[in-house]
N, C-alpha and C positions, 0 to 999 in steps of 0.2 A: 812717738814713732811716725816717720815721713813714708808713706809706701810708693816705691820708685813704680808707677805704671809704664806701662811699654806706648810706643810714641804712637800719636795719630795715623791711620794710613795717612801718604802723601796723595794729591790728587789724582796723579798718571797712575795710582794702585787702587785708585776711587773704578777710576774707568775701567783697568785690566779686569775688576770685579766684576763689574756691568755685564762686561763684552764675555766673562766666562759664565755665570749664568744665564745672558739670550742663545748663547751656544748650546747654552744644555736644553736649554725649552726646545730650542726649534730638533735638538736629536731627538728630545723626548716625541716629540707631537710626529717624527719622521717616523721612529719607532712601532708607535700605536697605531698610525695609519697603514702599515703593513696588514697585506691580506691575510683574513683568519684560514683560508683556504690552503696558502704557502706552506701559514708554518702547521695544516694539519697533514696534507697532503705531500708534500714534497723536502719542506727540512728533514734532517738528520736530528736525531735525538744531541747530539751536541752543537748544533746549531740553534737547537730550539732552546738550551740552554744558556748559551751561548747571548742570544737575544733577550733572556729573560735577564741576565746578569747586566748587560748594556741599557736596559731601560730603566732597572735601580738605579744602575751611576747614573744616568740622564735627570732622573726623577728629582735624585738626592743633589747632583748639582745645580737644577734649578731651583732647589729650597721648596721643592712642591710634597716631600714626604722627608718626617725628621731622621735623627741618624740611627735610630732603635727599630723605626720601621721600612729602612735599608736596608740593616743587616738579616732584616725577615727575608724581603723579597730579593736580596741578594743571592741567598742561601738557600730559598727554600728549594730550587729546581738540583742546582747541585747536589745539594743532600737528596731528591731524588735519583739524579744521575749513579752517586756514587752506591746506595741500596739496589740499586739494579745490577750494577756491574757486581756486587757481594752477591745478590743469590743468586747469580745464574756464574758463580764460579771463577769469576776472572782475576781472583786474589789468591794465587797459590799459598800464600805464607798464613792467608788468613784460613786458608781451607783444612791445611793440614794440623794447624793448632785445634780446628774444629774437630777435627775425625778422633785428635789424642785427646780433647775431652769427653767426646761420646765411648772414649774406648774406657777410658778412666771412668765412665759410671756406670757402663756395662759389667766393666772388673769389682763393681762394688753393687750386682746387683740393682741397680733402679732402673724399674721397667719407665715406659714411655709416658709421662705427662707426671714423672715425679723428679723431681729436683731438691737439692740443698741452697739452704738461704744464702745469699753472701756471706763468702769469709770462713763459712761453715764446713765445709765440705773438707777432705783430705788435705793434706800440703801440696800435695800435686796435682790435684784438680782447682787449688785457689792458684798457681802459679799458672796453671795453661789457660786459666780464665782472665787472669789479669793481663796478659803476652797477647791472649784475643782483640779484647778491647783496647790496647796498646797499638795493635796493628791496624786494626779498621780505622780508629782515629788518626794515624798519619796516613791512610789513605782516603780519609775524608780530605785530610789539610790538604795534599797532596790534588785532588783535586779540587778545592781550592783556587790554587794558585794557577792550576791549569787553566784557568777561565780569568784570571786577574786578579783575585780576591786577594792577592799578598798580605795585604793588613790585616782581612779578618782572619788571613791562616796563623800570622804571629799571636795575636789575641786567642786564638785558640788555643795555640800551644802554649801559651806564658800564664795565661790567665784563664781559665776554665770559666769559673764561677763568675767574673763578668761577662763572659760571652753569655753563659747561660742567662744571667739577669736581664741583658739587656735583649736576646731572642725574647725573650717574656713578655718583658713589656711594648716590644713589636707585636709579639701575637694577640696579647690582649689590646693595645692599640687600633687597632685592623678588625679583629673580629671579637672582640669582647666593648664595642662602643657604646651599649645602653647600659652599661654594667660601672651605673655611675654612682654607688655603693662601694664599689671596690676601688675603682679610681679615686674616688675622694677619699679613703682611709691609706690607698697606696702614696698620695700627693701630703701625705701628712709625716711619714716616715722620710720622704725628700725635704721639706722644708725644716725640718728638725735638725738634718744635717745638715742641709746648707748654715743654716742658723749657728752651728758650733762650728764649723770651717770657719765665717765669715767673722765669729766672734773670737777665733784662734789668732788670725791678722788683724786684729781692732778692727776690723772694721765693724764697731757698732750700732751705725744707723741701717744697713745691710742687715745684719742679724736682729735688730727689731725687727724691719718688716717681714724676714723671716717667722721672728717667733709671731707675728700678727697674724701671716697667713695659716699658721698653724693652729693656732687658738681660732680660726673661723674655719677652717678643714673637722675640726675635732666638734665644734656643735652644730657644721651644718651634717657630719654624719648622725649624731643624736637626733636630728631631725628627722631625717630618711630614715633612720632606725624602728623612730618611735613617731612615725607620720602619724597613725592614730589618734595620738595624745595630743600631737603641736594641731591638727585640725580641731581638735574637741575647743582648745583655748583660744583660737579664731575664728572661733564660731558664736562667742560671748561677745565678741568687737563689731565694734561698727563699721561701714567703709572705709571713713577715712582713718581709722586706730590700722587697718588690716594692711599687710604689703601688699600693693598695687599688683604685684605678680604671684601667684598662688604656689609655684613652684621655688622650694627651696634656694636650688641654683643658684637664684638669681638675687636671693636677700644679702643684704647690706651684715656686715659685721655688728652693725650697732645695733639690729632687727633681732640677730639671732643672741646678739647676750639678752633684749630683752624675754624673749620668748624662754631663752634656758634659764632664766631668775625666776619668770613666773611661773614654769614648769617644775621648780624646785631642782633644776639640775647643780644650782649654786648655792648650797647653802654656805653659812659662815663656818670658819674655821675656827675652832676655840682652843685653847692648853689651862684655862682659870687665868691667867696671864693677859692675855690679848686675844682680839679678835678679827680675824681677818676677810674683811668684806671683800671679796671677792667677785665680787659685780663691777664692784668702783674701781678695783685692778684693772680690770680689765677691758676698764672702757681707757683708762688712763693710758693702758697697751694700744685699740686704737685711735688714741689721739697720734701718740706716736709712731705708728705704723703709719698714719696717714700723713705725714708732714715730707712723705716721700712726694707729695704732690707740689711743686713749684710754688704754684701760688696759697696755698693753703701755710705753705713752710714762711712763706715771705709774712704773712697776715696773720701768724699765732706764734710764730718763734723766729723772729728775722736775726738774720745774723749769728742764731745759733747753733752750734756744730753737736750731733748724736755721742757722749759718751759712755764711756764704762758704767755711769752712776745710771744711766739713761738702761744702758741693756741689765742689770744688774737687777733693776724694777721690773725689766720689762717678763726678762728671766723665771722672777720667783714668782711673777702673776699668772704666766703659764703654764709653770709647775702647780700649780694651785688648780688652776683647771685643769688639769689633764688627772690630778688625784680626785678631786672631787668627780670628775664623769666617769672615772674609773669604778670609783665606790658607790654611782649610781646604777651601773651596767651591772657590777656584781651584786648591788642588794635586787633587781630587778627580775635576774636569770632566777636567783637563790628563790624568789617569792611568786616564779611564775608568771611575771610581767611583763 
C-alpha cells in the first residue's frame, strides 16, 4: 500500500507562514504590554473579555501556547462572562425553567439543601432539568461566538466529550505542571493510540516508535512510583554503573529496562512450552524505535524499510510489558508494597 501524502508547502506559503506568526508575536507582546491599570479601571467587563480572547489567538498563533492550552485561556473569561450574566438574571428561559424546578421540589416536599441524584427524581423534574442545562449551554455557545470563538462553539455543540478532554488537559497543562506522575501515565494512554491509528495506515515504523515511547512512559512511571526501591538499587552502583542524572526524566529507555530487570519488574513469561524473555524484547523494541534516528538507521539497517513483521515484534513485546507491570502493581498493592 502506497500512501498518497498531501504536497510540500510551496515557498510563497513558506513565507505567508512566517509573516502570519510575526504578526501574531508582535499582537501578542501589544497585547501584554497594555496597562494593568486600563483593563482594572476603566474597560468594561466585555472588553476585558474581549482582550482576554485576543491574546489566546495572538498566543496560539504565534505557536507560544499549544492548542489544548488555547482553548483554556480562550474560554476561561467567557465562561466567566457567561455565569455572571446566569446569576444576576439576564437569561429569562433559563430562569423560568429554574423557578419550575424549585416548584417541582417544593410540590414534592424537599426542604432546602436536599436534592435527588440525577435521573432520580420525578419525570418532570428530569425533564425541566435536562431543558435547564440544555439552555445555559447554548447560551454559553452563544457567547462563544459573541467574542469569535465560532470553532470552539461548533466543537461544543457536536462534540461534548472532546471539548471536555481537551479543556483538561489545558488545565492540567497550565496549572497541574509538577504533577509529572500524571502527565507521564496520561502521555502513555496517547502513544498507545497513536501506535494503533498509525499501525491502522501501515504505517509501521511510526507505530513502533510509538509503541517504544510507550514501553519507556510505562517503566519510567514504575520508577516515580516506586522511587524508594529504584534508589535502594543505585545505591549498590558505582558512579560510573549509576545515570549521570539522578532524576527519572531524564534516563534513557535502555537505563530503565535495565533497572526494571533488576528490580524484578520483568520477569520471564512461561506456558511449560516456551519462555518469553522479556528484557531481550524489549530492548529489540528499542533498537527499533531508535532507527527513527537518520544516522543510527543509515549504520544498523541501511536501506531497510519498518514492516508489519517489524511492528508485529514490536507489538507483542509491549504487550508483555505492560502484563507483567500490571501484575507487579497488583501483587504490590495486594501485599502492601
Amino acid at each position: 500500500m502506497t500512501l498518497k501524502l498531501p504536497p510540500f508547502a510551496p515557498e510563497d506559503e513558506i513565507f505567508r507562514h512566517g509573516i502570519r506568526k510575526a504578526e501574531a508575536r508582535l499582537r501578542a507582546d501589544a497585547l501584554v504590554s497594555l496597562s494593568d491599570d486600563h483593563w482594572r479601571d476603566r474597560a468594561t467587563k466585555v472588553e476585558k473579555v474581549q482582550h482576554a480572547v485576543d491574546l489566546a489567538n495572538a498566543l496560539f498563533g504565534s505557536g507560544k501556547i499549544t492548542a489544548d492550552e488555547y482553548l483554556l485561556y480562550a474560554t476561561y473569561r467567557v465562561d466567566d462572562y457567561h455565569t455572571t450574566l446566569w446569576l444576576s438574571g439576564a437569561y429569562p428561559e433559563v430562569e423560568k425553567l429554574a423557578l419550575e424546578i424549585h416548584q417541582i421540589e417544593s410540590d414534592h416536599d424537599l426542604s432546602n439543601g436536599q436534592y435527588w441524584l440525577r435521573g432520580e427524581g420525578p419525570p418532570e423534574h428530569v425533564v425541566a432539568t435536562n431543558l435547564h442545562e440544555a439552555a445555559l449551554d447554548e447560551r454559553f455557545v452563544v457567547a462563544l461566538e459573541k467574542f469569535g470563538l465560532v470553532e470552539i462553539a461548533e466543537l461544543w455543540r457536536t462534540d461534548r466529550a472532546e471539548y471536555d478532554r481537551r479543556h483538561k488537559i489545558g488545565r492540567l497543562t497550565v496549572f497541574e505542571k509538577e504533577n509529572v506522575q500524571k502527565s507521564v501515565s496520561d502521555s502513555i494512554e496517547t502513544y498507545e493510540e497513536e501506535a494503533r491509528r498509525c499501525a491502522s495506515a501501515e504505517a509501521y515504523c511510526a507505530a513502533c516508535v510509538m509503541l517504544g515511547s510507550a514501553a519507556e512512559a510505562r517503566i519510567l512511571r514504575m520508577c516515580l512510583v516506586y522511587y524508594g526501591e529504584v534508589t535502594e538499587v543505585l545505591a549498590t552502583k558505582t558512579k560510573s554503573q549509576k545515570p549521570r542524572n539522578p532524576d527519572p526524566l531524564h534516563w534513557t529507555l535502555e537505563t530503565l529496562i535495565s533497572l526494571a530487570e533488576e528490580l524484578g519488574w520483568l520477569p520471564d513469561l512461561e506456558n511449560g512450552e516456551i519462555t518469553v524473555k522479556i528484557a531481550s524484547w524489549l530492548s529489540s523494541l528499542r533498537d527499533t524505535r531508535n532507527l527513527l534516528h537518520p544516522g543510527r538507521h543509515a549504520r544498523d539497517r541501511p536501506h531497510d524499510v519498518i514492516g508489519r513483521e517489524e511492528y508485529d515484534d514490536a507489538n507483542h513485546a509491549y504487550t508483555a510489558l505492560r502484563l507483567s507491570l500490571e501484575r507487579v502493581m497488583v501483587r504490590k498493592m495486594t501485599s502492601g508494597g
